[in-house]
N, C-alpha and C positions, 0 to 999 in steps of 0.2 A: 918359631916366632921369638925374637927379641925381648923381652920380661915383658913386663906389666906398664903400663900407657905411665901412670906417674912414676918409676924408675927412667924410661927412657927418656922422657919430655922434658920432666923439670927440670933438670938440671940443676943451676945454682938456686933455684926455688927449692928445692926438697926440704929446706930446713923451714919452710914459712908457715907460720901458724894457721889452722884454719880452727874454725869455732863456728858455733849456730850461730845465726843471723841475729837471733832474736835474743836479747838478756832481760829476762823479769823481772821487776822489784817489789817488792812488798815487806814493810815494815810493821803491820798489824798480825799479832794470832792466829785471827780467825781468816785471813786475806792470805798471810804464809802457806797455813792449813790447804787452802782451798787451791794456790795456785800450786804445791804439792801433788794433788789428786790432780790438777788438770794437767799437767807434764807427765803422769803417767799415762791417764787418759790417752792422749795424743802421742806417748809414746807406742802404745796400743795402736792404735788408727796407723799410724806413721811406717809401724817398724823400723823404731829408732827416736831415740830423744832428738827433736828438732830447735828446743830453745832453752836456755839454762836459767835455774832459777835463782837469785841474788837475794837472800834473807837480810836485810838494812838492819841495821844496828844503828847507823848515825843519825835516819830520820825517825827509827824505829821507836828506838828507845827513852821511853819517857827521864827529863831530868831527875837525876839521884834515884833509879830505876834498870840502870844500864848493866849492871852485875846479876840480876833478876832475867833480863831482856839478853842478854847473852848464852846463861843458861835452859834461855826456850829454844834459843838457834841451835846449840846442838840438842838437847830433846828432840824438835821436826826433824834437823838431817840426819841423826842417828839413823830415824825410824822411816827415812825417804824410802823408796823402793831402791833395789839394788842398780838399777838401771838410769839413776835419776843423775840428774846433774844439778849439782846445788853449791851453791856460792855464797860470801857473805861481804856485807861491805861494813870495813869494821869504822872508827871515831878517826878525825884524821889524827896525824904522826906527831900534833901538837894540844891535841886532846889528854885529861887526866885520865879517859876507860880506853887510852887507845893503847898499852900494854897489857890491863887487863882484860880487853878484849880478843885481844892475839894468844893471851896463855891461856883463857880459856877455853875459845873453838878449835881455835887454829891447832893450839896445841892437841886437843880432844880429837881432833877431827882431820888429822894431817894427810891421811890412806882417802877420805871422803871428799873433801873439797876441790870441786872447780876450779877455783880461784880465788884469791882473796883479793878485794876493790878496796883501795886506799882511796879516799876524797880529797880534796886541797890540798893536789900538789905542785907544788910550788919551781922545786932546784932538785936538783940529781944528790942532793946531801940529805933531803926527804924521802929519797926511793934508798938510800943506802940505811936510812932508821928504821923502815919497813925490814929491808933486809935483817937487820941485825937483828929486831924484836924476831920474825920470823927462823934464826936460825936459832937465838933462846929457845922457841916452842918445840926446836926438833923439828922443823917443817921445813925446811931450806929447798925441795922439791915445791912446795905449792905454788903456783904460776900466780905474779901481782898484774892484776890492773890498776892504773890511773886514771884519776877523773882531775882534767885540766879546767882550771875555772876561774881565773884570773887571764888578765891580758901579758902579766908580767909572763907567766906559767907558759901560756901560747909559743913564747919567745923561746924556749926550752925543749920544745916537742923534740928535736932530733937528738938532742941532746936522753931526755927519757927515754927515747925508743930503741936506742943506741944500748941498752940497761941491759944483759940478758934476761936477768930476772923479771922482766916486763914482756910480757904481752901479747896487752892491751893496750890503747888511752882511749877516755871517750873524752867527752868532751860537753862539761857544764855549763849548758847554755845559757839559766838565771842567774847563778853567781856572775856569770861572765857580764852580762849585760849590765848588773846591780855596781858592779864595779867601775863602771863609768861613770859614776855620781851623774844619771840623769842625762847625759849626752846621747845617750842612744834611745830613741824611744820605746816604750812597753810594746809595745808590737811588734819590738825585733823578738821577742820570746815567743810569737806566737805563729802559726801556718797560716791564719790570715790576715793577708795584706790591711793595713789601713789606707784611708784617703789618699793618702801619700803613694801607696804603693810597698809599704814598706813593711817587712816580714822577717822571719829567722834566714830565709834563704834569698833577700835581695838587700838586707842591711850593709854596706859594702866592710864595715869592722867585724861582724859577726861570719860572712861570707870569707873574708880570709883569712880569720879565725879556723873555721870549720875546713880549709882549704891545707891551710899548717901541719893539723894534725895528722889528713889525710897522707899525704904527701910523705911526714917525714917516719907514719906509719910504713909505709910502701916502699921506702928506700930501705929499712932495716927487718921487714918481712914478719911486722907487728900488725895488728887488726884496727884500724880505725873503727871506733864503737861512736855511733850517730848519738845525738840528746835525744831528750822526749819530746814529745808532741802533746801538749795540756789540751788539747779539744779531743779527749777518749771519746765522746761521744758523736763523734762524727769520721765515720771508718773511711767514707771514701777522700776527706782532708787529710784523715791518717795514711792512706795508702799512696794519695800522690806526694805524701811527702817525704815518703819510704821512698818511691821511686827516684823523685828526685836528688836524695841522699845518694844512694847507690849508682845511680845512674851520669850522675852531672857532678856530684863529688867525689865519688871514689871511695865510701863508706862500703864497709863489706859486714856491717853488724851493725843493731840498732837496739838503743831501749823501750822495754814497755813497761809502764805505769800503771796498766787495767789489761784485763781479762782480754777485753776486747780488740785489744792492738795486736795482739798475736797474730792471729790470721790477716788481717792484710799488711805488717811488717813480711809474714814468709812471703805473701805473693807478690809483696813487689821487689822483692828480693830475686825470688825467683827470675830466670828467663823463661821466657814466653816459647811455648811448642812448637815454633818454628824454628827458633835458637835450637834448640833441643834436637830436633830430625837435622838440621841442616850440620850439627858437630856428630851426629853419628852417621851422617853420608860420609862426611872428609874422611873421621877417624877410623871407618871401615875399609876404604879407600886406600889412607895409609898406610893401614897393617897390613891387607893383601901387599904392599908393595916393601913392606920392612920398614917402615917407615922413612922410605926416600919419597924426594919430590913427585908427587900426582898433580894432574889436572881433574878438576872438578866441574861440570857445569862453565867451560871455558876457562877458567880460572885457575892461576898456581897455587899450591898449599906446599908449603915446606913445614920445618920445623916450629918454627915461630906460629903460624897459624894452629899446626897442631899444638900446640901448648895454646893456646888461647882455647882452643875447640875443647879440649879437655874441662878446662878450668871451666868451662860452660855445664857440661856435664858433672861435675863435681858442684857446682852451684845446685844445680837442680836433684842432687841427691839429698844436700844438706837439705833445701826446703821442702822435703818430702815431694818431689815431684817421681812420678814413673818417668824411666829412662828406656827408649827403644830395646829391644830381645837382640841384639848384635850386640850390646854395649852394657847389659845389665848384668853380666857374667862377671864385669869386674869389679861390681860391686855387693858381690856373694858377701857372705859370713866369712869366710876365709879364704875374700881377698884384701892383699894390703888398701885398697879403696873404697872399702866395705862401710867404715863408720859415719853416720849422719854426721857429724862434726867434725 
């Protein structure tokens, strides 16, 4: 047999990032602490960390506070489990603790971090000050994200994703809206529609916004990271609006703000078990044949569909889904498509 399904598929994809679906934030102690323990938790259940955890510093940290408030982020991720994925999002690149909050962690923490989440980014001379503060720390390996949150910023995306040292971008959905002095209305922030109709995902500014960054994530083989969703307390608005991120925009990662967005962020994320059987038909199919063209169920599958069918199944390993006994073999301990991320 021919190597391993993502050697021969991808192709000019091999190099494209993939990452959990789900990015957590938490800016409080006692909320850090706990979402901590629940990433392990779930690493436990899972076998495998299925969503990264993002320690705030910029909403985190109380004013004249923030040198206090950086030395607790690394405290928690020193002492994270080894298995843990943990992130920080430091002050943006025109902040006074946005240096000392890079020599800090970043610096402390350069072998342990995920990622480091830059906020208000602006122009590609904002991701080259990241860069530099970051190779000060010694850290010149830690993967940046960006958080686009301006309309000017939007105008930019191919341009940042274009960055090697990027990626991520997600994409802030309050600043963005707040930026329009008022032209857009407060229910473009939110999952449910007002009277009008009108929400985060029918706003037609906010809608090709969120469209931008998809897009020009996808052409340079970066991760579009979706905004939050402020109604935590209603899972099943959380979960169609997972879906609809992922499904109708092209978002392959999303934030949660509370405990409780997790699990239906992975499940709409997730494809559905029929997705699931119908890419381990093809990809069984395939491999009996070397992967040349088969018919399936009347239909041709070549190349292109096998690499779609795959990426199906690699979706559903990141969100902790079981994967059919033909197809779980490639996703052992040691093989190269082993990690939940």
């Amino acid at each position: 047999m021919p190597g391993h399904p993502r050697d021969v598929l991808l192709g000019a994809q091999a190099g494209a990032v993939r990452l959990p679906v789900c990015d957590h934030y938490s800016g409080v102690e006692a909320r850090m602490r706990k979402s901590l323990q629940l990433q392990a938790e779930m690493t436990e259940e899972f076998g495998g960390c299925v969503f990264d955890v993002t320690l705030d510093c910029e909403d985190g940290a109380p004013v004249g506070g923030e040198a206090d408030h950086a030395a607790m982020v690394v405290e928690l991720a020193s002492n994270a489990a080894a298995a843990a994925r943990v992130a920080v999002r430091v002050h943006a690149v025109d902040h006074p603790a946005f240096d000392s909050d890079v020599a800090t962690i970043v610096g402390t923490l350069t072998d342990r971090l995920a990622h480091v989440m830059v906020p208000k980014v602006e122009t590609v001379a904002d991701v080259e000050r990241a860069e530099a503060a970051l190779c000060a720390a010694g850290a010149t390996r830690v993967p940046l994200h960006v958080l686009i949150e301006s309309p000017a910023a939007v105008h930019q995306a191919h341009a940042l994703a274009a960055r090697p040292s990027v990626t991520s971008i997600s994409f802030g959905l309050m600043d963005f809206v707040s930026a329009h002095g008022g032209a857009i209305p407060s229910s473009a922030m939110g999952a449910r529609p007002d009277v009008d109709g009108i929400d985060q995902f029918t706003h037609p500014l906010v809608l090709r916004a969120k469209l931008a960054i998809s897009s020009a994530c996808h052409a340079h083989g970066k991760v579009p990271s979706h905004c939050v969703v402020t109604e935590f307390a209603d899972s099943a608005a959380m979960e169609a609006a997972a879906r609809r991120a992922a499904r109708l925009l092209g978002y392959t990662r999303m934030w949660s703000i509370h405990p409780a967005q997790i699990r239906p962020i992975l499940a709409a994320f997730a494809p559905d078990a029929r997705e699931v059987d119908e890419a381990a038909t093809i990809l069984s199919a395939a491999e009996r044949s070397d992967w040349a063209p088969v018919s399936v169920k009347g239909r041709l599958h070549d190349r292109a569909s096998y690499r779609f069918h795959w990426q199906v199944l690699e979706r559903a390993w990141r969100t902790g889904g079981q994967l059919p006994s033909e197809m779980a073999r490639f996703f052992q301990p040691t093989s190269p498509g082993s990690d939940r991320h």
